[in-house]
ZAZALUM-802322 format. One line per 10 residues: their letters; for each residue y, z, x of C-alpha. Coordinates in steps of 0.02 Angstrom, whole numbers. Layout:
N
A> Y Z X; ...;
! end
This chain:
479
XXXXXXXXXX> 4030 3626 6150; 4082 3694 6329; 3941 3714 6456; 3885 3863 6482; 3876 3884 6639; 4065 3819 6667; 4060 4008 6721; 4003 3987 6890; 4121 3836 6917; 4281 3946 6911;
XXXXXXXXXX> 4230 4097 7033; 4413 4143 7052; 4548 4149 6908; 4736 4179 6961; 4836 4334 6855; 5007 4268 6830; 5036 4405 6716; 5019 4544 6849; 5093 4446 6978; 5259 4428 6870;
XXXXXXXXXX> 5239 4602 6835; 5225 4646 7016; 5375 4533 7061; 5479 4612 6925; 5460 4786 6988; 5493 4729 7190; 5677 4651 7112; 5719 4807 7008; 5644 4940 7146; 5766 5012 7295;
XXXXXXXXXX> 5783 4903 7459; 5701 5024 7540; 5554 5049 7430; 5552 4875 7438; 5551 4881 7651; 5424 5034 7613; 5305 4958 7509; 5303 4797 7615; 5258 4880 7775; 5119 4972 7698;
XXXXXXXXXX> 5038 4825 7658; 5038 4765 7818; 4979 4898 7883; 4828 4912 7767; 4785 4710 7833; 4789 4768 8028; 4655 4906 7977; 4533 4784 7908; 4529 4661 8067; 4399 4723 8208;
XXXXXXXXXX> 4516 4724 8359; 4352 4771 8493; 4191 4818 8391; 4103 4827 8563; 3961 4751 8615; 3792 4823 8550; 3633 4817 8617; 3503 4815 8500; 3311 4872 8533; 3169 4739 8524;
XXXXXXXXXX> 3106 4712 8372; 2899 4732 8328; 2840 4658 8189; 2651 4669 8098; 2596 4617 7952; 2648 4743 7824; 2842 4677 7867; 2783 4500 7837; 2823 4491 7662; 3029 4534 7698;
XXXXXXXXXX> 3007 4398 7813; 2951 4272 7670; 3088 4347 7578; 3218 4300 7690; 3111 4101 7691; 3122 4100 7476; 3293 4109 7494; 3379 3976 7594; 3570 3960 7569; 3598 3789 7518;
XXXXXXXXXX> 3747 3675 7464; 3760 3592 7294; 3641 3454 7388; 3517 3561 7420; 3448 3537 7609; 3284 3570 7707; 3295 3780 7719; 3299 3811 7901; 3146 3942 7982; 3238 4006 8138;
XXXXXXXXXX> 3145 4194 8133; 3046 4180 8285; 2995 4361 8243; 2850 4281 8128; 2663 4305 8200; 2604 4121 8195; 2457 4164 8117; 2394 4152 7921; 2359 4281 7799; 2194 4238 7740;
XXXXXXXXXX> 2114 4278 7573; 2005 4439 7570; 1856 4376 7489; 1788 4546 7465; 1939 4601 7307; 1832 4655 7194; 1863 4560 6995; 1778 4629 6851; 1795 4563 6675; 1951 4620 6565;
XXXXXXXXXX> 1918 4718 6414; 1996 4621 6265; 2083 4692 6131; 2099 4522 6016; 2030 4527 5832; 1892 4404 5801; 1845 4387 6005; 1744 4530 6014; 1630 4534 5886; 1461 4429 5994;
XXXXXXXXXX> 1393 4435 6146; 1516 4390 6294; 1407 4267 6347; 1387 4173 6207; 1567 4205 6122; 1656 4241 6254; 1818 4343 6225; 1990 4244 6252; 2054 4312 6428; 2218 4242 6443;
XXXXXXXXXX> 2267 4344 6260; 2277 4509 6376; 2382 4453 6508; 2520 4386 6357; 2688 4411 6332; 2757 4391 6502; 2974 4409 6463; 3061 4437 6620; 3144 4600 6578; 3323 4686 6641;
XXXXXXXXXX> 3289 4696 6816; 3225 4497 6847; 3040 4546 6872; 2914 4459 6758; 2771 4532 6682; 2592 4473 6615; 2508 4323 6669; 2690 4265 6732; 2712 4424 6838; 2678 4354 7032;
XXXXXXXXXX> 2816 4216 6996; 2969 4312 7048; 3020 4445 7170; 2901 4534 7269; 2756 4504 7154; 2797 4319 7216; 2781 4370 7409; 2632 4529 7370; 2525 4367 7292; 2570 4221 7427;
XXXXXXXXXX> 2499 4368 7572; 2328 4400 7460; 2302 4255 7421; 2309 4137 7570; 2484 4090 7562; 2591 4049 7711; 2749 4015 7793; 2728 3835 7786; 2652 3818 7602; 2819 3929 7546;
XXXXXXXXXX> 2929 3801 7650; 2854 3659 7576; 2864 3725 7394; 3046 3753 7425; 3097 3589 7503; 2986 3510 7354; 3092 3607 7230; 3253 3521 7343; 3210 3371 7323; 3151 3378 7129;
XXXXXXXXXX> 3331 3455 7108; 3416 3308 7192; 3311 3179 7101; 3360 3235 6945; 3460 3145 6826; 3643 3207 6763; 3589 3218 6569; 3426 3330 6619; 3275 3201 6641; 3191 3119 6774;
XXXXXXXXXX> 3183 2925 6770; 3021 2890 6808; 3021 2706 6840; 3173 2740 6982; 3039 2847 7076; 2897 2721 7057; 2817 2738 6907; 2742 2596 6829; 2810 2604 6639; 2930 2744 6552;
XXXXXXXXXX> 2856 2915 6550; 3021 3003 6578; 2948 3154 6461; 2774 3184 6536; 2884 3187 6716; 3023 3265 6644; 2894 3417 6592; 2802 3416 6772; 2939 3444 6852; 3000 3589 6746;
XXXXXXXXXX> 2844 3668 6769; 2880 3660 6954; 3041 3764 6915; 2986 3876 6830; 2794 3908 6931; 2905 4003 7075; 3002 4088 6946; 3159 3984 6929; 3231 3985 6743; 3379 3941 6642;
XXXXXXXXXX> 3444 4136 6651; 3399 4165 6839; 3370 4074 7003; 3434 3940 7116; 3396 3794 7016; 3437 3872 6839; 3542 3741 6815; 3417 3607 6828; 3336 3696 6727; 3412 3715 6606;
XXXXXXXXXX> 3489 3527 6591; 3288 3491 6583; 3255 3606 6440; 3390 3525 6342; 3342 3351 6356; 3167 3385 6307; 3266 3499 6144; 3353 3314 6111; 3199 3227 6149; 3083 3318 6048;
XXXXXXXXXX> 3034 3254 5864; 3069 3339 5704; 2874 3386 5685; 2862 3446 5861; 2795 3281 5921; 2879 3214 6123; 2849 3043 6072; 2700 2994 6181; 2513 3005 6203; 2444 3178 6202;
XXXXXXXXXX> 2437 3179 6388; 2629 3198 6385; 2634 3319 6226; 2512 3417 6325; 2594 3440 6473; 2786 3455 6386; 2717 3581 6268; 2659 3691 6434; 2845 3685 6512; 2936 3732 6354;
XXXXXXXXXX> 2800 3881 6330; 2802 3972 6450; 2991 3923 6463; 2987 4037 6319; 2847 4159 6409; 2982 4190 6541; 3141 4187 6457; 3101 4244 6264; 3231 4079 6252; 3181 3906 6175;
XXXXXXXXXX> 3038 3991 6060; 3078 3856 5912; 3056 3710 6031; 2882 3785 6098; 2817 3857 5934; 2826 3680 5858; 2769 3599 6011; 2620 3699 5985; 2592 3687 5810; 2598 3497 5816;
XXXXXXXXXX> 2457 3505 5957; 2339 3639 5849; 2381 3516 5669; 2320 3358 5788; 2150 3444 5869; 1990 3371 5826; 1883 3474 5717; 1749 3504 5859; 1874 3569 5981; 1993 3415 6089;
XXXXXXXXXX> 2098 3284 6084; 2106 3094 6100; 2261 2998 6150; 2341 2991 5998; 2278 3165 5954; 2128 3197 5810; 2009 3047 5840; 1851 3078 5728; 1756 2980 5855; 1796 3029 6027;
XXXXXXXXXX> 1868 3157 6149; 1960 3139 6302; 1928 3260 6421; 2061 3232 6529; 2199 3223 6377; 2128 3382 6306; 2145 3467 6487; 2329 3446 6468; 2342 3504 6280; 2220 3666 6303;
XXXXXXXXXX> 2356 3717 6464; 2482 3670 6337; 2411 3790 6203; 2354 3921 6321; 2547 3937 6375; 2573 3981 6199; 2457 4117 6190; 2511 4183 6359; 2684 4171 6296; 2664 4243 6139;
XXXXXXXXXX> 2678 4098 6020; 2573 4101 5857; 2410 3998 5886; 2285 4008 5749; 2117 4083 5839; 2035 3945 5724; 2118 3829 5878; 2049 3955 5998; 1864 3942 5921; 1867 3752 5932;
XXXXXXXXXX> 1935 3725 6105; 1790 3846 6160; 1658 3739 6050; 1713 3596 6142; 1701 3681 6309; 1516 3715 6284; 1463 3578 6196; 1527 3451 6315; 1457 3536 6476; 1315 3435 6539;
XXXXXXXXXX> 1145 3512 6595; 1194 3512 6775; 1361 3623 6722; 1450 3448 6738; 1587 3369 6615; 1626 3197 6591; 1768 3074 6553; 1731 3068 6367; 1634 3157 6217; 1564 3095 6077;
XXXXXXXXXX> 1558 3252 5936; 1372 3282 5908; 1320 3233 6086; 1332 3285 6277; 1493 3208 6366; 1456 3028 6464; 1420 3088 6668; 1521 3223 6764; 1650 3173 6874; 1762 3294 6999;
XXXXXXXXXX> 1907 3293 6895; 1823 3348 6713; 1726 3467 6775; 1866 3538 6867; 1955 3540 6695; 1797 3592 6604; 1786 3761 6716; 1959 3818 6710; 1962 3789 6523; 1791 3915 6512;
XXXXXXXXXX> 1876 4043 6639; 2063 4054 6536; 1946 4074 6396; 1828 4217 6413; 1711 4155 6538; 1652 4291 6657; 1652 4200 6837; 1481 4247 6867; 1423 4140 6701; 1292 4013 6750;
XXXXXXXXXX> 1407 3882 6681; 1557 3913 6802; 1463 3961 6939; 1378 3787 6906; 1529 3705 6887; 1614 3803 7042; 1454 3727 7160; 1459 3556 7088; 1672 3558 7139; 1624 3606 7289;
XXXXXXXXXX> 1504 3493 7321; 1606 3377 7288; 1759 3430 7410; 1940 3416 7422; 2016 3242 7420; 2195 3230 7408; 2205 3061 7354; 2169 3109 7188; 2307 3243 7162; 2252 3266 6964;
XXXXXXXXXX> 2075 3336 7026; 2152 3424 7171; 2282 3517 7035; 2136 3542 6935; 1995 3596 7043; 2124 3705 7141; 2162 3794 6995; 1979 3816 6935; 1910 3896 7118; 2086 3984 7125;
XXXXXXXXXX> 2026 4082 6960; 1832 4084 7000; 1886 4164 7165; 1788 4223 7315; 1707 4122 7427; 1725 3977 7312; 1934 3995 7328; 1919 4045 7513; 1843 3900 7555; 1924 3775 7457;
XXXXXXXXXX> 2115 3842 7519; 2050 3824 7716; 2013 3654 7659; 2159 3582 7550; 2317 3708 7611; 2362 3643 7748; 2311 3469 7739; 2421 3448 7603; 2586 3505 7663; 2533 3362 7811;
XXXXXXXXXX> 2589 3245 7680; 2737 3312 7631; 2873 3177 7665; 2995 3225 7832; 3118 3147 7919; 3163 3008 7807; 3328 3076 7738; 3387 3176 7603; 3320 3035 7476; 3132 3076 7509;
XXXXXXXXXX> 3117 3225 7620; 3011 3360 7515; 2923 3236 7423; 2753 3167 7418; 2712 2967 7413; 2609 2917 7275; 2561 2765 7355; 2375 2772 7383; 2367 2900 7262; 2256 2880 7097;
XXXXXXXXXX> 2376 2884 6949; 2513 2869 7086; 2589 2711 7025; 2591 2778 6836; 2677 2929 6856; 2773 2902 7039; 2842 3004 7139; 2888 3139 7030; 2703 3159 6984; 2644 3162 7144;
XXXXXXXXXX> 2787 3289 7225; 2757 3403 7064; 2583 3408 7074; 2573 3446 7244; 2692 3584 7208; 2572 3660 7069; 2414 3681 7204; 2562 3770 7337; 2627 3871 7213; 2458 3923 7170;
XXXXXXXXX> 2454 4090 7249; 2573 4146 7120; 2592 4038 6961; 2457 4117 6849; 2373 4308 6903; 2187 4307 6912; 2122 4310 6725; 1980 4427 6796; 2037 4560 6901;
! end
């Protein structure tokens, strides 16, 4: 089958048939229609070239804020050969300061409109917030909508200003993007063990650096890297099983089953490949709410593995995809039941009991799972789970609780998310690889980095990108 993008490989195609019907009538025509026609074309050629266009001086140019987000516009865009290179910043027109988050946008609680979700008290049955914001297709004129709808276009550049974006963070997401591009493989994948990782978990990789793609908007219909794209979304097609099943532990399914969903979400393409991705997670969920690393496990439940399948299967609501609320019900049984009494979540939970102690991480995954579903951010359990987070602060040698916890005070928002971007932004993009050639630049290390040496340097560069491209991957679910 011919690719199909051998489109954009052939920009020019020659008409022999209308230039032998050209030539025929020049041999039949009159010499000097011939002589005529000749001259005329020459003619038309001198107009086009700009003999003395003068010299023109143009006015200073002022610029405030409000013309800020053209400027990022001109950044998002970098013109790039097939290797894509560092996109040069050369607008010295650009105040040098931030945009900082307005603490003060006021966020009240979405009404929900979901059978089933409604019917108790918010605060004990919270309603399933991510269900309103579904259905985000990207539509004729290459704008998404729903909880997709800041990815692309000037919702992208309107969300990086509110929300504490910058220059720099949009710079480093872009030259991340570069280098995920060149590091790709020709059949789709990413090799993990060539970038550093410790065994073969080509998939779970493979799906984190998808979700890269498509987190500033890039899909297989539309963007600068739709080809990668798209090469990605048909290896994990090839990859997947039969049953919906990637092959690996549930982290991977988890994570793969987020990149081909909202795949779909964005492109209303690929919706077999996601719907059974997500069935196969909702068949294998434990009957009081998670996941272990082979799936249902009776006698335990991971938190961390059931992070990545409840982003997985929250995808597929926000996308659209058929999720049994029964699925729904459970994940937010296990969310409660496995908070500890200081608003805490630990690595493991034993059904019928409190998890083992909180760490960062799980509680980090343990509050954004409570705000996607329902959670009002001024609960006492995610404004408990917000202080202990904070209390804890940003490390960024532990980019799985930074990608986490990021996300988490992103959706709590004010002061929480205020402080927590001062503190992380910046800092991170500091460790963004430079000046080593076209074979790391735009990367991240992962040595030094926990769960650096199992996942490489395609973990580490993609999860980096996630917490930059957090000012516009998922809207606010309260707003």
């Amino acid at each position: 089958m011919a690719d199909e993008y051998e489109q954009y490989d052939d920009e020019q195609v020659y008409d022999s048939q209308g230039h032998d019907v050209l030539q025929s009538i020049l041999m039949r025509a009159p010499s000097w229609l011939g002589s005529a026609i000749v001259h005329a074309v020459i003619i038309l050629v001198l107009f086009q070239i700009p003999w003395d266009a003068g010299k023109v001086d143009k006015p200073p140019v002022t610029v405030d804020l409000t013309t800020l987000i053209e400027e990022i516009e001109e950044i998002e865009e970098p013109e790039r050969p097939d290797i894509p290179e560092e996109p040069e910043i050369t607008d010295q027109r650009l105040p040098e300061q931030d945009v900082t988050f307005v603490p003060d946008v006021e966020m009240e609680q979405l009404e929900m409109d979901v059978p089933g979700f409604n019917e108790l008290e918010p605060d004990e049955d919270p309603p399933l917030a991510i269900a309103k914001l579904a259905l985000g297709d990207q539509g004729a004129a290459g704008h998404f909508h729903g909880v997709y709808g800041s990815r692309g276009g000037r919702g992208r550049r309107k969300s990086l200003l509110r929300f504490g974006g910058s220059r720099r963070s949009e710079k480093a997401v872009l030259d991340a993007l570069g280098w995920l591009a060149r590091a790709q493989e020709d059949d789709g994948h990413w090799d993990s063990k060539r970038w550093g990782a410790s065994g073969n978990v080509d998939a779970a990789v493979t799906g984190l650096a998808l979700l890269a793609f498509l987190g500033h908007g890039e899909t297989d219909m539309d963007g600068k890297y739709k080809r990668n794209v798209y090469k990605a979304l048909q290896w994990l097609k090839k990859y997947q099983a039969p049953n919906g099943s990637f092959k690996a532990r549930f982290y991977t399914q988890g994570i793969c089953t987020m990149g081909v969903s909202e795949a779909y979400g964005m492109t209303r393409r690929w919706g077999t490949m996601a719907q059974k991705a997500v069935t196969f997670c909702v068949e294998n969920q434990n009957p009081q709410g998670g996941w272990d690393y082979g799936g249902n496990n009776p006698g335990r439940i991971d938190t961390s593995v059931s992070g990545w399948v409840m982003m997985g299967v929250k995808s597929g609501v926000a996308s659209g995809l058929n999720v049994p609320p029964q699925a729904i019900e459970r994940m937010k049984n296990w969310l409660k039941t496995s908070t500890n009494a200081d608003y805490s979540t630990g690595y493991s939970y034993a059904p019928g009991g409190r998890s083992g102690g909180g760490t960062g991480p799980m509680t980090a995954v343990g509050v954004l799972g409570k705000l996607f579903m329902g959670w009002r951010n001024d609960h006492a359990a995610v404004v408990g789970g917000l202080k202990y987070l904070k209390a804890k602060g940003v490390t960024l040698n532990n980019m799985y609780y930074t990608y986490y916890a990021t996300l988490a005070m992103f959706q709590g928002g004010g002061e929480f998310w205020n402080d927590w971007n001062k503190k992380f932004r910046d800092p991170l993009i500091e460790k963004q690889v430079k000046g080593r050639g076209l074979e790391f630049d735009g990367s991240w290390d992962p040595q030094g980095i926990t769960y650096g040496g199992q996942g490489g340097r395609v973990y580490t560069t993609a999860m980096s990108v996630f917490c930059l491209e957090i000012y516009y991957r998922f809207l606010p679910v309260l707003k």
